[in-house]
NUFI-193200 format. One record per residue (C-alpha): residue number from 1; residue in three letters; chain; x, y, z. Coordinates in steps of 0.25 Angstrom, whole numbers, plus 5000, padded with zeros to 4 digits. Layout:
<atoms>
<atom><k>NUM</k><r>ALA</r><c>A</c><xx>X</xx><yy>Y</yy><zz>Z</zz></atom>
...
</atoms>
This chain:
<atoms>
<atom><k>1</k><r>UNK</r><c>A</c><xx>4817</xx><yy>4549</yy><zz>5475</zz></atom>
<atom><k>2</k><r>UNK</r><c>A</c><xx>4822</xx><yy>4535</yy><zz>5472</zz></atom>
<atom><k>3</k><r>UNK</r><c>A</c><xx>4814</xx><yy>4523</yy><zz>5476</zz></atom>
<atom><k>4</k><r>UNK</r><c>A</c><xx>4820</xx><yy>4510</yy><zz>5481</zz></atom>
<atom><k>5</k><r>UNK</r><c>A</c><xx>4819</xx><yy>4503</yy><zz>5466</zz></atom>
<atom><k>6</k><r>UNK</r><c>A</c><xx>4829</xx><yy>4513</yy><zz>5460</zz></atom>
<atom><k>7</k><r>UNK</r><c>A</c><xx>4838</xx><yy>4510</yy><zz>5471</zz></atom>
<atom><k>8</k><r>UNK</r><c>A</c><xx>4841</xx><yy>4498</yy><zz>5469</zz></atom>
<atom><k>9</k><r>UNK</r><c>A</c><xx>4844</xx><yy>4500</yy><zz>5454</zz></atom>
<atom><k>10</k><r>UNK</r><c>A</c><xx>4850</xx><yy>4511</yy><zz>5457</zz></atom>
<atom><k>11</k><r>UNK</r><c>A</c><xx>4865</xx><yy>4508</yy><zz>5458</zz></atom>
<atom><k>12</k><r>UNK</r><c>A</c><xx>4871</xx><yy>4523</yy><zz>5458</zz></atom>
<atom><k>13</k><r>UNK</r><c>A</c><xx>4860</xx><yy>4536</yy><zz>5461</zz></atom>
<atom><k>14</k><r>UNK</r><c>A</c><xx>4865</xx><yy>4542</yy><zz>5445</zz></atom>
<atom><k>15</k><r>UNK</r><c>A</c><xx>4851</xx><yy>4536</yy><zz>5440</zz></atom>
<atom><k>16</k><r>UNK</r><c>A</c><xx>4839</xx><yy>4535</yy><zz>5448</zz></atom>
<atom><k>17</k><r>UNK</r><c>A</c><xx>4829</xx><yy>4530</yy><zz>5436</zz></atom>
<atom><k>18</k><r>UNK</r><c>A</c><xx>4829</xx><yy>4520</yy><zz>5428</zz></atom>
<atom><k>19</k><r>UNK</r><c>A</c><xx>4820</xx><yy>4514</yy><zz>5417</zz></atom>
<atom><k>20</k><r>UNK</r><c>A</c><xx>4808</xx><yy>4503</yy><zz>5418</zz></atom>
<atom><k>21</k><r>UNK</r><c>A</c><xx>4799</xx><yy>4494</yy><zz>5407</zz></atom>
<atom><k>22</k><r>UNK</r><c>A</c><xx>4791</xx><yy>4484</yy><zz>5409</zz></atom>
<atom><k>23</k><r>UNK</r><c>A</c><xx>4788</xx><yy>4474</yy><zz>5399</zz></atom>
<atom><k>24</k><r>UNK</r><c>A</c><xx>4787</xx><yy>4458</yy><zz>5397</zz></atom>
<atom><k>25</k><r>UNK</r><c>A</c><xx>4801</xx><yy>4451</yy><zz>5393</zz></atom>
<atom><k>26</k><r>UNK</r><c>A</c><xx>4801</xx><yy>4446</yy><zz>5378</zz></atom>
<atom><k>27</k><r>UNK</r><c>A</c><xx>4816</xx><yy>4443</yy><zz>5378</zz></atom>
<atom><k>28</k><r>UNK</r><c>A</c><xx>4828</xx><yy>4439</yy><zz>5388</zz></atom>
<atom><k>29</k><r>UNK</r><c>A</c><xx>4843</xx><yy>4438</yy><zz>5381</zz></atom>
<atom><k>30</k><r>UNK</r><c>A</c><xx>4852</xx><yy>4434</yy><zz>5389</zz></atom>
<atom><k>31</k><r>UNK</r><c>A</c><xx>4868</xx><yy>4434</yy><zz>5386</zz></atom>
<atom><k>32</k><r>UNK</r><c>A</c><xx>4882</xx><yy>4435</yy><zz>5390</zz></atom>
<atom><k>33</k><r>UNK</r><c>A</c><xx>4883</xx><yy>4447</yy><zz>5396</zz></atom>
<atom><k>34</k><r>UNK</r><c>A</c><xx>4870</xx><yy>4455</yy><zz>5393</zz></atom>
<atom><k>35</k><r>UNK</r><c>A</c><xx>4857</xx><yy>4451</yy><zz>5393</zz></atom>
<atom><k>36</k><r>UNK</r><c>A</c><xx>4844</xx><yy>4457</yy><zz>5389</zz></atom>
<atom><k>37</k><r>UNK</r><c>A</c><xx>4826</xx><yy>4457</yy><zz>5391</zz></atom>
<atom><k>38</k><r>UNK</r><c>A</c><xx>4818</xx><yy>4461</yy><zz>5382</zz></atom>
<atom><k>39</k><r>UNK</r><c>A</c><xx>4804</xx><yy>4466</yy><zz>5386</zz></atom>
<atom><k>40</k><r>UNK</r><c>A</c><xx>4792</xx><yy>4470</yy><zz>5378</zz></atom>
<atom><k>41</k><r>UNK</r><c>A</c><xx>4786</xx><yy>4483</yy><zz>5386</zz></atom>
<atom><k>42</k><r>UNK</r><c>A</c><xx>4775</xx><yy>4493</yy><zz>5383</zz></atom>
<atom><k>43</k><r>UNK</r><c>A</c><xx>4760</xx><yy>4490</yy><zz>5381</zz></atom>
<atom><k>44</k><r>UNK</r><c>A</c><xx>4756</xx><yy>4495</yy><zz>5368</zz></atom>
<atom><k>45</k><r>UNK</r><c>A</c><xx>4767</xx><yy>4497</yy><zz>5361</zz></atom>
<atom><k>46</k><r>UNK</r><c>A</c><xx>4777</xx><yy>4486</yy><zz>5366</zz></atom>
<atom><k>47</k><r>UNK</r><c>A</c><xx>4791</xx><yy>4486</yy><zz>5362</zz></atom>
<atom><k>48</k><r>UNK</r><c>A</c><xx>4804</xx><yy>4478</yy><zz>5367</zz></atom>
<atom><k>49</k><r>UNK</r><c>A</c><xx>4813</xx><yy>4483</yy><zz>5376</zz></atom>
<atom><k>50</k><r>UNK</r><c>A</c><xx>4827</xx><yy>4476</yy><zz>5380</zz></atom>
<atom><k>51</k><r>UNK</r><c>A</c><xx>4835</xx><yy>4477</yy><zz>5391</zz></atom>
<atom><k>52</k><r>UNK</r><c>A</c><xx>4848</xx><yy>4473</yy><zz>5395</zz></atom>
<atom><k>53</k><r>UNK</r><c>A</c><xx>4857</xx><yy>4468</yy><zz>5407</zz></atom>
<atom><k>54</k><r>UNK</r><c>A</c><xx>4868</xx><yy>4460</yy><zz>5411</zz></atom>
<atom><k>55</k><r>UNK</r><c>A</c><xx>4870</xx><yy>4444</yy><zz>5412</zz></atom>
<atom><k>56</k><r>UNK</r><c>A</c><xx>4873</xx><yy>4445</yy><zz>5426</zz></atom>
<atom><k>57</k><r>UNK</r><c>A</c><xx>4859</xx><yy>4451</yy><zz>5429</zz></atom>
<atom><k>58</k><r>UNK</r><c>A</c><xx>4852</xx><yy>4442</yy><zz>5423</zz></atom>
<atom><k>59</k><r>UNK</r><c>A</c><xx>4848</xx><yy>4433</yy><zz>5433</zz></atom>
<atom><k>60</k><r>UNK</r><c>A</c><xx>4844</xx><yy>4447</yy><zz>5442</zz></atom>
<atom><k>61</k><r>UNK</r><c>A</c><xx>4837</xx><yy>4453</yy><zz>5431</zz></atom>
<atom><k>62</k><r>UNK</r><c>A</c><xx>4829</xx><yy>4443</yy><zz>5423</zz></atom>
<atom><k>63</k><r>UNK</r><c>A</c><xx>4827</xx><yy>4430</yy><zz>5433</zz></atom>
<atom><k>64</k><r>UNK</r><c>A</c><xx>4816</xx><yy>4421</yy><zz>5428</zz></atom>
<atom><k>65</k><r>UNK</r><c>A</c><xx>4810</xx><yy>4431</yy><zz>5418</zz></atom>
<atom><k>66</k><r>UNK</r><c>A</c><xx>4806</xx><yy>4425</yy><zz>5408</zz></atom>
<atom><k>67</k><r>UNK</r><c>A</c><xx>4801</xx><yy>4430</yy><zz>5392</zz></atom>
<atom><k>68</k><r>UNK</r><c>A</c><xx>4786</xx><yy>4436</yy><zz>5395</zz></atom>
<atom><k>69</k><r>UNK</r><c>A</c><xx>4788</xx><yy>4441</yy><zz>5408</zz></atom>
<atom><k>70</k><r>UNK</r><c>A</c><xx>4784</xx><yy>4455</yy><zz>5412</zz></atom>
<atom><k>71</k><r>UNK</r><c>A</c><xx>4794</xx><yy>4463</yy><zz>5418</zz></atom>
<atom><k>72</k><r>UNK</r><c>A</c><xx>4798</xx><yy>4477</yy><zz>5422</zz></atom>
<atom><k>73</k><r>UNK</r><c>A</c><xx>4813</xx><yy>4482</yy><zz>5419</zz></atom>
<atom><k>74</k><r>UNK</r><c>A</c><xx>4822</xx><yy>4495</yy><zz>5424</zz></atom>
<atom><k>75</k><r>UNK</r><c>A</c><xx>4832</xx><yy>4497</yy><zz>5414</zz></atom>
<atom><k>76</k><r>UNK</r><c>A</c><xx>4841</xx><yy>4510</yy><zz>5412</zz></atom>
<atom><k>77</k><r>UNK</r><c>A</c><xx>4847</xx><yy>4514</yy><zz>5398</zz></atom>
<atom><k>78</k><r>UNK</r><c>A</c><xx>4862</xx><yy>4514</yy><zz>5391</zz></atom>
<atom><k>79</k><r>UNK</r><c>A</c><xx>4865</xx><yy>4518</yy><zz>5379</zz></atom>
<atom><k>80</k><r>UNK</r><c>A</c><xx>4879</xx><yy>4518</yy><zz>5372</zz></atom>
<atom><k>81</k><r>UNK</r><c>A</c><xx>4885</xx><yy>4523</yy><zz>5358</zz></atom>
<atom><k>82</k><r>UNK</r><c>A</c><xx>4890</xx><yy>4513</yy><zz>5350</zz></atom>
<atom><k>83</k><r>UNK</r><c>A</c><xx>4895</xx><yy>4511</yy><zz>5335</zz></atom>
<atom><k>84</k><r>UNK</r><c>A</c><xx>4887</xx><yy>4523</yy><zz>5333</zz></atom>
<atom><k>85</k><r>UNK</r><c>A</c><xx>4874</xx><yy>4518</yy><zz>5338</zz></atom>
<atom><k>86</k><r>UNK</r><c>A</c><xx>4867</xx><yy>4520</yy><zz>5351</zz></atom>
<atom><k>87</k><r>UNK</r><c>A</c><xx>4863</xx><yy>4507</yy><zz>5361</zz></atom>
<atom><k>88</k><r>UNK</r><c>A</c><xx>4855</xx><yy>4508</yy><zz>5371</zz></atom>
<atom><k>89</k><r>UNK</r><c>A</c><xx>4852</xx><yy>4496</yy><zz>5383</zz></atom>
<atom><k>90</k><r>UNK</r><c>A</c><xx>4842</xx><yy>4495</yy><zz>5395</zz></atom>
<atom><k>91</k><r>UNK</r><c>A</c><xx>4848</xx><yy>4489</yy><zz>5406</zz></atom>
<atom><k>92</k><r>UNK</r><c>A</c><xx>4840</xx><yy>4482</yy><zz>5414</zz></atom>
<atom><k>93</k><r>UNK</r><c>A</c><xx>4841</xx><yy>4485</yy><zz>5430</zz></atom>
<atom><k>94</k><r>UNK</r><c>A</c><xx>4831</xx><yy>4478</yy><zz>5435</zz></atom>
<atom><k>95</k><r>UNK</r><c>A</c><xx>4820</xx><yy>4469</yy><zz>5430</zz></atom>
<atom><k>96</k><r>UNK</r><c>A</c><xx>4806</xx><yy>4468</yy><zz>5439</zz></atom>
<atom><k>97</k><r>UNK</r><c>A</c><xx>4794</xx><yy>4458</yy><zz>5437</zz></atom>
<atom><k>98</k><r>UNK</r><c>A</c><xx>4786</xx><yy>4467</yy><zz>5446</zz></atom>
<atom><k>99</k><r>UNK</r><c>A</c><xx>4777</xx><yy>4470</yy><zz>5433</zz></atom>
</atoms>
């Protein structure tokens, strides 16, 4: 069963799940064309997580966050093959401050 949260990230019925963390921003990047957060998540053993999205969702995603801030994140995986090495992203679908 899909609940209306899904929904409205959901832009095609292929994947129904997606990814969240939750954790307090420790770095905003912003360039050109992509930009990037940086969170510190877990409780005892904390590490850094980043996530990326487009320029042009910037103003939706991030807003007035600022560095400190405690946020939560949906975020799906891509990974590609390139010069023999794998890389993998999280791309950010929606950012919440409903902590």
């Amino acid at each position: 069963m899909i609940n209306s949260i899904d929904k409205e990230f959901n832009k095609n019925d292929k994947q129904l799940y997606f990814n969240r963390v939750k954790g307090a921003i420790t770095d905003i990047a912003l360039a050109d064309e992509w930009c990037s957060i940086t969170l510190l998540v877990g409780h005892e053993n904390t590490r850094h997580v980043n996530f990326c999205f487009k320029r042009d969702q910037h103003e939706k995603l991030i807003g007035d966050k600022k560095i400190g801030d405690k946020i939560g994140v949906r975020f799906f995986l891509t990974s590609r093959f390139k010069n023999g090495r794998w890389h993998t992203n999280a791309n950010v679908l929606q950012i919440d401050t409903d902590y």
